[in-house]
C-alpha positions as CSV (number, residue, x, y, z in Angstrom):
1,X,15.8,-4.1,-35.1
2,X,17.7,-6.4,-37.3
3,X,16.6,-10.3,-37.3
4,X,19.6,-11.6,-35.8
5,X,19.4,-9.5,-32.9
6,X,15.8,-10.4,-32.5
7,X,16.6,-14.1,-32.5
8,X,19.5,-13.5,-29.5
9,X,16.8,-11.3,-27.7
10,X,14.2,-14.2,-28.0
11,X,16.7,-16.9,-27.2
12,X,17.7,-15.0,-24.0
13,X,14.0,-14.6,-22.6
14,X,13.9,-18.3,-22.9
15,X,16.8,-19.2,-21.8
16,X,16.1,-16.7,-18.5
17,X,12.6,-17.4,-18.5
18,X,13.1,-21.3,-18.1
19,X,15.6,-21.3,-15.5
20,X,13.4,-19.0,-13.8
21,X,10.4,-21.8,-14.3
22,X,12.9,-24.4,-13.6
23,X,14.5,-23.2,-9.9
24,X,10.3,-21.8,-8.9
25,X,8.5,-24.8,-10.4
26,X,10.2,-28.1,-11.6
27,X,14.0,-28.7,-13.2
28,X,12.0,-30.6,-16.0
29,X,12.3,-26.9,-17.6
30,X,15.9,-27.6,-18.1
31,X,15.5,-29.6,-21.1
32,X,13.7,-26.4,-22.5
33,X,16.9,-24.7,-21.7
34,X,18.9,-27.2,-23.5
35,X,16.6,-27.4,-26.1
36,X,17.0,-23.5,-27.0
37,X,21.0,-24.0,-26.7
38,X,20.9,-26.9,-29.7
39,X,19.2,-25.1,-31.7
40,X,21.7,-22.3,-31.3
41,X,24.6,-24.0,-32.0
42,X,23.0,-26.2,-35.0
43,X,21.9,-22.5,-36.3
44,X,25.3,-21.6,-36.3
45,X,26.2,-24.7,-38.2
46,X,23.7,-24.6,-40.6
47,X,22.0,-21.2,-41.1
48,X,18.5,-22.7,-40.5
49,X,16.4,-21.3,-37.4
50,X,12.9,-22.1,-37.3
51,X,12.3,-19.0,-34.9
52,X,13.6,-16.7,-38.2
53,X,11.3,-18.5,-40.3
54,X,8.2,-17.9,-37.6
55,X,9.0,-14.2,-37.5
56,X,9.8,-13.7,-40.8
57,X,5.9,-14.7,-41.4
58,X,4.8,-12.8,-38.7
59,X,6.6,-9.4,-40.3
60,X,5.1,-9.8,-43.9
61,X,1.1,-10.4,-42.3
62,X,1.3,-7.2,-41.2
């Protein structure tokens, strides 16, 4: 699987798994949702994204 479409996969779990946490448990989990969005768009912006960095490390321990 190629990085970028680990990085969507990841960002959808989190994006599904917040507003899952956020209609069961508290709408505070929102702002994890909107956090995961900025960083999308600044990612597309800028090229950085921490969560490429994060498993880029985890691929080259193995």
């Amino acid at each position: 699987m190629e990085m970028e479409s680990k990085i969507r996969a990841f960002a959808g779990v989190f994006i599904l798994a917040s507003l899952l946490l956020a209609h069961f448990y508290s709408p505070l989990w929102l702002y994890f949702t909107a956090f995961v969005g900025v960083n999308l768009l600044q990612s597309s912006f800028t090229g950085f994204c921490p969560l490429e960095i994060i498993l880029r490390k985890l691929e080259t321990k193995k």
